[in-house]
N, C-alpha and C positions, 0 to 999 in steps of 0.2 A: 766267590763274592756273589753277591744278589743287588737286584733293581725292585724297588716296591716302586713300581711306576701307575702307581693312582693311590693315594693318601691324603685323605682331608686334615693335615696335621694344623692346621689354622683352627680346627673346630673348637669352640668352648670347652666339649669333655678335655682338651688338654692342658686348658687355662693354670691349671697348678702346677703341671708337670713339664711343660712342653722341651724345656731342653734336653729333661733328663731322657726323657721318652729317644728324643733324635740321637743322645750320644749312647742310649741301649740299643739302638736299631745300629750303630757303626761298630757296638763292640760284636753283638750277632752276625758281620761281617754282610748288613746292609752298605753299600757303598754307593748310592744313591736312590733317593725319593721324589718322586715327582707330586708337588702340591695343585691341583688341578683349581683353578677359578672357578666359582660358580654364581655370582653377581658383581653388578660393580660396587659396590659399597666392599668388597675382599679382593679388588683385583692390587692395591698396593700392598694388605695386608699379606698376601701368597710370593709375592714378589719380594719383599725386604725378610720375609722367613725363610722361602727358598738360598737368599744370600748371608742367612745367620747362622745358619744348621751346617756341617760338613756334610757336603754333597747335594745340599740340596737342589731339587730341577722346579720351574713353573709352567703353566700354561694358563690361558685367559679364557675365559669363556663365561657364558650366559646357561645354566644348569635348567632343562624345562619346569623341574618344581619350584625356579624360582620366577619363571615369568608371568607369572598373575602380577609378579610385584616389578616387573620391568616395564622399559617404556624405549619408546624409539628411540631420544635420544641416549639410552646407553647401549646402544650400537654404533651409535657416532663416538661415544668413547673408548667404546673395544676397538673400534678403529684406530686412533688416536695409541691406544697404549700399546696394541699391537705395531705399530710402526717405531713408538717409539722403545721396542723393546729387541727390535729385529735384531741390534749391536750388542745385546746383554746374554753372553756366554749360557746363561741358565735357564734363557726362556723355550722351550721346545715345540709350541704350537697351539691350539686352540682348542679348548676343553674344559669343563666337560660340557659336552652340546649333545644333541641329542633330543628325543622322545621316549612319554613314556604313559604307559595307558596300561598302568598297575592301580596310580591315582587319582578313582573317578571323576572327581573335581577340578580337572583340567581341562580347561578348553582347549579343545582338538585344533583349532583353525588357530589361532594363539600361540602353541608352541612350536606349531608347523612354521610358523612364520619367521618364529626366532630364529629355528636349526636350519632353513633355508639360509638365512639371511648372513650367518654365520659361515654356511658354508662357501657363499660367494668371498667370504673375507678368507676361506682355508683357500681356496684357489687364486685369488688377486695377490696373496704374501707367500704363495707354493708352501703353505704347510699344513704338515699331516692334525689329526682332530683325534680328539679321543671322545668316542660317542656312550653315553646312555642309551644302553637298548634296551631295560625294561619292560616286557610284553610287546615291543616295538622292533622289532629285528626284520622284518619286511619292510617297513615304510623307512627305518634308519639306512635300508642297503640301497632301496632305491633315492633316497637324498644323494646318496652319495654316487649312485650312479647319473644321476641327474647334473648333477654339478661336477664329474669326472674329477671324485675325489679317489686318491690311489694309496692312500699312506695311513696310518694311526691305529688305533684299536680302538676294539668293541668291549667296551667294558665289564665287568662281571657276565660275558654270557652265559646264555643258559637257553641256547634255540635248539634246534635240531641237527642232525648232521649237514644235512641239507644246506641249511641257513649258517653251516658254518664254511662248509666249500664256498658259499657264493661270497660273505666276506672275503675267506682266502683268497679267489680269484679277484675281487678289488684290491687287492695288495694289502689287505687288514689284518691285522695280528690278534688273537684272541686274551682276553686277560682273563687268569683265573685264580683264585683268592680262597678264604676262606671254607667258602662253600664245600669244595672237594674232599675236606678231610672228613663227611661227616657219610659214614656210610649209606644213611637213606636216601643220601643224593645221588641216585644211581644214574640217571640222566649227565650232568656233569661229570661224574665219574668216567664214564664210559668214552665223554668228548674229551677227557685228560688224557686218556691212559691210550687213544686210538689215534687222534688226530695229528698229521705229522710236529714230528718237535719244533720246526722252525716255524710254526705259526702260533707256538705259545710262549703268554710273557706272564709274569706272575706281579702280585698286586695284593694290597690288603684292602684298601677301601676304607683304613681305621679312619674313624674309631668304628664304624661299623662292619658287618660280615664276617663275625669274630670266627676263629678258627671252632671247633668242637672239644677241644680243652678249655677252652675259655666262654663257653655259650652261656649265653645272653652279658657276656661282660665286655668289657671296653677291648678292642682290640687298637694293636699298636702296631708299627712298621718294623717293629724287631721279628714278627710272627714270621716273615717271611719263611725264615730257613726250616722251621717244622712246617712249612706249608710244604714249601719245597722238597723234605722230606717224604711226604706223603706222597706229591704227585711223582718222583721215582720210583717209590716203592710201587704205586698204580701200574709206572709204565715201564718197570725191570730195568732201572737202569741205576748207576751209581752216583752220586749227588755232585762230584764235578763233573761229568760231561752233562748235567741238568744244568750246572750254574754258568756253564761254558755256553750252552743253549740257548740260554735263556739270555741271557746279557747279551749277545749277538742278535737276540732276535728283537732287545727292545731298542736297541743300536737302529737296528733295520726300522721300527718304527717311528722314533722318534730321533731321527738322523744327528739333529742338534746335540742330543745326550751324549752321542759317542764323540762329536767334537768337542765337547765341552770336558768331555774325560782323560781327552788327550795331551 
C-alpha cells in the first residue's frame, strides 16, 4: 500500500473529477491522502473532503503564497479549528506552513511572520507541520529549530545533502514526488536513491509536480505507485519493502495517520 501524504486534492483542476480521481488513487492501492490547508477560506473545504474520500487525512495551515491575502485574524481561526479539530481521527497536523523565496513578490518579513506564528501553534497543540521549503531550506530549518519543532516533513525537497541531514536530525522526514522520475533531476535523484530509507515519505503534490510520464499535465494521487516504482528502482530495492518503508515512515511523521489507520 502507499500514503500520498501532500495532495491538493481540494484544487479546482479536480472540479469535474474529484471523486473519481480519489476512488483511482484506492484502486492503485493509495490507502491514504493527506489534503494539506493552505488558507482559511479551504480549511472546512480540506476537512469535509478529507472525510468523503476513503482514506482521506487533513491538516490546516496558512500556505506563504497565500499570505499577501492573509491577515491576523486568520491565525485566530487556525487557532480555533485546530483545537477544535484535535478529536477528529483525520486531522494530523499543521500544513502546509512554510517559506519560500522562488516567488519574488513575497514579502520576506510577511511570511516570516505567518510560519513563525504557526509554528508556536505546532508546539502549543504538540503537532508535527508539513513545511514549504522552496529555495528556503535554511531559514525553514532554523524556524523549526527555534521553536523546537521535532516532527513533520519538508515538502518536495530539493536542498542538499547537507540541508537534508540537518532536517533528519530535527526529526523531519523528507517528501519526495514527482520530480524523481525525471532523469535530469539528478540532484533529487541522488538524495532518493542515498539518503536513508526511514527518512523518506512519498507525495504527489497533484495536481502539480506531475510524474515525467505525464509532464506538464495534471497529476493525480494514483501516481504514487509508478512514483514509488521509480524510486526502488533508484534505490535497488523491491517495491514492498519500499511501501512497507515508506508507510512506517509517514506513520513516524504524521503520528495521527497511523492512529487514524488502526
Amino acid at each position: 500500500m502507499w500514503i500520498d501524504t501532500h495532495c491538493h486534492l481540494d484544487a479546482s483542476e479536480f472540479d469535474a473529477d474529484r471523486d473519481a480521481v480519489a476512488r483511482a488513487a484506492v484502486d492503485a492501492a493509495v490507502t491514504r491522502i493527506v489534503i494539506p490547508g493552505v488558507e482559511r477560506a479551504n480549511f472546512d473545504t480540506v476537512r469535509a473532503l478529507a472525510h468523503r474520500i476513503e482514506g482521506g487525512a487533513y491538516a490546516l495551515g496558512i500556505h506563504p503564497l497565500f499570505t499577501p491575502r492573509a491577515t491576523d485574524d486568520d491565525l485566530r481561526v487556525l487557532c480555533e479549528q485546530i483545537a477544535a479539530s484535535m478529536d477528529d481521527p483525520r486531522f494530523v497536523g499543521i500544513g502546509e506552513i512554510g517559506l519560500d523565496y522562488f516567488v519574488p513578490a513575497l514579502d520576506d518579513a510577511r511570511q516570516q511572520f505567518f510560519y513563525y506564528e504557526q509554528l508556536k501553534l505546532a508546539r502549543e497543540f504538540r503537532l508535527p507541520v508539513i513545511c514549504h521549503v522552496r529555495k528556503s531550506q535554511d531559514k525553514v530549518l532554523k524556524g523549526l529549530r527555534m521553536h523546537d519543532i521535532h516532527g513533520g516533513i519538508a515538502h518536495a525537497f530539493n536542498g542538499s545533502f547537507q540541508q537534508a541531514e540537518a532536517f533528519i536530525a530535527q526529526g523531519m522526514r523528507l517528501g519526495f514526488g514527482g520530480n524523481l522520475t525525471f532523469e535530469r533531476a539528478r540532484q533529487i535523484r541522488r538524495l532518493a536513491a542515498d539518503l536513508p530509507l526511514d527518512a523518506i515519505v512519498l507525495e504527489t503534490d497533484a495536481p502539480d509536480i506531475a510524474p515525467a510520464w505525464r509532464y506538464k499535465g495534471r497529476n493525480t494521487p494514483d501516481q504514487v505507485a509508478g512514483i514509488a516504482k521509480v524510486l526502488a528502482q533508484l534505490r535497488g530495492i523491491d517495491e514492498d519493502a519500499l511501501s512497507i518503508g515508506t508507510t512506517a515512515n509517514a506513520h513516524a511523521a504524521l503520528p495521527r495517520l497511523a492512529l487514524a489507520a488502526s
